[in-house]
N, C-alpha and C positions, 0 to 999 in steps of 0.2 A: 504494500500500500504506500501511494509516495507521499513526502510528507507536505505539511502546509501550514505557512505561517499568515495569522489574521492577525493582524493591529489593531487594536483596538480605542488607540489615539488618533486623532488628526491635528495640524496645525493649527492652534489658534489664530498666533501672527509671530512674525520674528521680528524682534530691533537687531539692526548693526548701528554699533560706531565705528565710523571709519575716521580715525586720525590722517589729514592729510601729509602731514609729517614726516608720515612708516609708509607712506605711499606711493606721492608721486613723485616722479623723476625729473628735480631739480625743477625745472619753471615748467614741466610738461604735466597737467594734471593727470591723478591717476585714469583718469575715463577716456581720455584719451592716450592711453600707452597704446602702441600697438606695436606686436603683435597682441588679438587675444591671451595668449593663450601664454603671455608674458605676464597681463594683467592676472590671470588667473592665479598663477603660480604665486605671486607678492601678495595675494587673498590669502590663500592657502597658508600661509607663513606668517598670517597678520592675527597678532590676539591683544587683543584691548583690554584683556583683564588685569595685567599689571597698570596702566593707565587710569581705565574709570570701572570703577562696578557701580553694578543695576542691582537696587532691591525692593523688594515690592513693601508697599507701605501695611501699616499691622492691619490694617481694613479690605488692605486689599489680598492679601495673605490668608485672610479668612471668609473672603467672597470664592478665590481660587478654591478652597480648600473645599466650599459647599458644592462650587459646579463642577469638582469632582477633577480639577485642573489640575497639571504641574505645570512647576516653574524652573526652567531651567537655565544653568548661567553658561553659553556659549564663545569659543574665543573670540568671534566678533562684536556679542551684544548678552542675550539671550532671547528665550526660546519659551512661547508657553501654550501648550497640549491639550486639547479637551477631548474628553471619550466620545466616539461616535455616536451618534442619535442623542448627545446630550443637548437639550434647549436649552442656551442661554439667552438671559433675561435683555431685552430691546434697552434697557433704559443704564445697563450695566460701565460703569465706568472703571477699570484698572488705572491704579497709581502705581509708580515707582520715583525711587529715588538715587538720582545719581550722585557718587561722591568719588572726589579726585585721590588717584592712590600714589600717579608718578607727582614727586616735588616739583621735577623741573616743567609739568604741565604749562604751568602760567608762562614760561619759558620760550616757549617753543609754540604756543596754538594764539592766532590772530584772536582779539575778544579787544572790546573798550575794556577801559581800565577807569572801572565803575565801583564805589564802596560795596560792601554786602553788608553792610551791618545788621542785625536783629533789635527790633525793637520790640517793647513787652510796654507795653499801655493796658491799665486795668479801667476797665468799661462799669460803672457804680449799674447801668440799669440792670447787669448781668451776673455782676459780683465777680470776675472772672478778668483771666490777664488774658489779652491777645497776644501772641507774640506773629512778629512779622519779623521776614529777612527778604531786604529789598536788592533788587537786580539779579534777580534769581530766575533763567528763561526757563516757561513750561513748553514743549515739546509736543504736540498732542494730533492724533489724525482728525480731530474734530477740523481743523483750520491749516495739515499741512499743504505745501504746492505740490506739485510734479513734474517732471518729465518725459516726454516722449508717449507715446501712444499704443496700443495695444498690448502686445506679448514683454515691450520691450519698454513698460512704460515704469519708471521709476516712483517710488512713494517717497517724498520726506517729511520728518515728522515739523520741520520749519517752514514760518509761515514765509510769504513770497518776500521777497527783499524790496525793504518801502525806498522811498523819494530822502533827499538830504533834510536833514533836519536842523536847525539852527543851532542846537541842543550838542548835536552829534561829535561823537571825540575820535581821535586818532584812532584807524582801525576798522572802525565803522564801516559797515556796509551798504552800498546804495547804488539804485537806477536812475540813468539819468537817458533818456530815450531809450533804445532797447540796450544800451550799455551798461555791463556790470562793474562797477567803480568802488576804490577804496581810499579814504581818507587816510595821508600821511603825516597828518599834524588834525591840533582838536580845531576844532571850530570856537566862533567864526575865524574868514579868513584861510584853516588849513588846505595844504594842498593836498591832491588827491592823483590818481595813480587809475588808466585802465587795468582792468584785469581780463576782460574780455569784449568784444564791439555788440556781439549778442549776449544779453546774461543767460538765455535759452541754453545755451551750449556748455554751461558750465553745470553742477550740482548745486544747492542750492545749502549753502552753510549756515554753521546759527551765526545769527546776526543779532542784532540790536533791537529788532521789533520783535524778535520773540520772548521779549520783557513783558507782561502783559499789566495790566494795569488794577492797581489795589481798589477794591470798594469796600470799606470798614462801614461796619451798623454805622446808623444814622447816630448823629454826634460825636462819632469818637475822634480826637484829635491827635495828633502826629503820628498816624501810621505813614509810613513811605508812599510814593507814587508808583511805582513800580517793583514787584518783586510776589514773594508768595506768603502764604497762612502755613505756618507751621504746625501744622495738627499732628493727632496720634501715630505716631511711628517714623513722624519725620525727624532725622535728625536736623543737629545746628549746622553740622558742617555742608547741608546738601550744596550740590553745585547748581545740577539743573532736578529740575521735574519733569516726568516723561506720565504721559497721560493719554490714553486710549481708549476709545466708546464705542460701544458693538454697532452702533449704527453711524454711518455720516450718508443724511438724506441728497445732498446734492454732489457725490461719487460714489456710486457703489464699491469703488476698487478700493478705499482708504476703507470700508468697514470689516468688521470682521467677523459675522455670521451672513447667513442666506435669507432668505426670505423664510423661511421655516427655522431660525432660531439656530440653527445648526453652526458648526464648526463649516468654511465654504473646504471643498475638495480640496482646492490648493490655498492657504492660508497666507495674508500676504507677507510680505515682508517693507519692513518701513528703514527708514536712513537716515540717520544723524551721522553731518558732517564735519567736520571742525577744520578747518582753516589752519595752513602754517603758516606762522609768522613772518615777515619779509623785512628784512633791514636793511639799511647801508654796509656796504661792509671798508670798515676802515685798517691800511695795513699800519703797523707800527715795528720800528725799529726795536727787536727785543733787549736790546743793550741801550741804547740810547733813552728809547720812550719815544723817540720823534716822529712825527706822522710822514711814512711812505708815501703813500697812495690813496686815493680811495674810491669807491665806486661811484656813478653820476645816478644808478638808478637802484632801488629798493632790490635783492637779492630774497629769494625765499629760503628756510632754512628746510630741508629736507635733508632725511637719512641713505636718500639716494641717490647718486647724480649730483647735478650743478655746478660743480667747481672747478671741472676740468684740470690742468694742475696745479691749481690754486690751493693754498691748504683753505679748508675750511674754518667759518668760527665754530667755536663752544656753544653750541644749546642754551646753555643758562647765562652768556655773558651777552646780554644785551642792555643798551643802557639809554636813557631817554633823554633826548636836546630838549633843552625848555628856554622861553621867552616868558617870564614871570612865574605864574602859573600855569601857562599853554605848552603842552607838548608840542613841538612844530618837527620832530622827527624822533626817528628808531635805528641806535646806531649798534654795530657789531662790532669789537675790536679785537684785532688778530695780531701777533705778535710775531714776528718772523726774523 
């Protein structure tokens, strides 16, 4: 009698984080390496779990637990499983939380350079402390964009990259006609830098609009403008929040049951992408200290590629030009 194996799980949805960092090849983004089968290989090789872990929040650990789910932690992201024919609930929302595990993170990944403080304001009509920690971006398929179209169509859990902002600092991400652009000094005033002429052709990073915005019960005074509610099982240290709802009524490809509640056939997969950083890179006489050279245009810092025989900078030595308070650049310094 031969044998046979039935699963009895299906995909619910998978996150990857893809650090562009461990990626792509020097100023070539990873989505476009080619050959395939180049890009595959540097997948294959790539685990984010020394970098960031994903944990599901205690509410959301015991929603999985009832709909009979696992939750698994994957070298890209992870991974979470519901039993075939099980109906999950239309109105079901999963939390997780992300928290930074490499140091030299802030190092090495493009982000404004935004406070996160936590703030705890006690509410008298409620008797109870809120705590908030502001510039905390949520993640979520309710509101991510996409790419590309049918078989080959991308999910990311970041919303579409907004317009420049007045507000906006060094780093920040923005469109400006169908151009994908980056600010290299804060605003007003900073300069900024193409990254690409379509932003279509690029993946779509966290950016600065996936800050979303605070709304504290009626009266309460100094919660932040931006950032998240630190409820049961969130830690202090979270970075981002990743956030996921069985329905998104205007694409069916970002939700993550059927029309019958179900687990779909093929479960999607979602993307979070993080940006390398790009600096100048300035050379220095290792005896001297005295400024060599330096470059005229931002360098990205990648673990692959770029430098040609150039030595590269250090990951963590990056240092920031200022004009008062304003950052008006990002410099590398290499010592040769």
């Amino acid at each position: 009698m031969a044998e046979s194996i039935d699963n009895p799980y299906r995909r619910l949805f998978q996150i990857r984080l893809l650090h562009h960092f461990w990626l792509d090849e020097g100023a070539t983004v990873f989505d476009l390496i080619a050959p395939q089968a180049k890009r595959e290989k540097r997948l294959l090789s790539y685990d984010a779990r020394p970098i960031l872990a994903v944990t599901p929040t205690a509410a959301t650990a015991r929603a999985l637990a009832g709909f009979g789910c696992i939750f698994k932690s994957t070298a890209p992201g992870c991974l979470v499983a519901a039993p075939k024919g099980r109906v999950i609930a239309a109105d079901a929302v999963f939390e997780f939380a992300v928290t930074v595990q490499d140091p030299a993170f802030y190092n090495y990944t493009a982000l404004t350079l935004r406070p996160r403080k936590i703030h705890e304001i006690f509410y008298p009509p409620e008797k109870k402390i809120y705590r908030y920690k502001e510039n905390v971006p949520v993640l979520t398929n309710l509101t991510g964009a996409s790419r590309g179209n049918g078989p080959g169509k991308t999910l990311f859990l970041s919303t579409g990259v907004p317009a420049l902002a007045a507000d906006d600092q060094v780093e920040s991400l923005f469109v400006s006609g169908a151009a994908l652009m980056q600010l290299t000094g804060d605003q007003p005033g900073g300069g900024s830098r193409q990254l690409a002429p379509q932003a279509a052709d690029l993946p779509v990073f966290v950016h600065q609009g996936d800050l979303p915005a605070i709304a504290p019960p009626a009266g309460l005074v100094g919660a932040p403008a931006r950032g998240v509610l630190l409820t049961e099982g969130m830690p202090d240290r979270v970075f981002a929040v990743i956030r996921i709802t069985a329905l998104r009524p205007d694409d069916e490809d970002f939700s993550i049951i059927d029309a019958g509640g179900h687990a779909k056939t093929i479960g999607p997969v979602f993307d979070i992408r993080f940006k390398s950083r790009s600096t100048i890179w300035q050379y220095f006489d290792k005896h001297s200290g005295a400024l060599i050279s330096a470059e005229t245009d931002p360098l990205p810092l990648t673990h692959y590629g770029n430098a040609g025989s150039r030595q590269k900078p250090s990951q963590g030595l990056v240092q920031a030009e200022k004009s008062g308070d304003r950052i008006t650049g990002l410099v590398s310094e290499i010592f040769i």
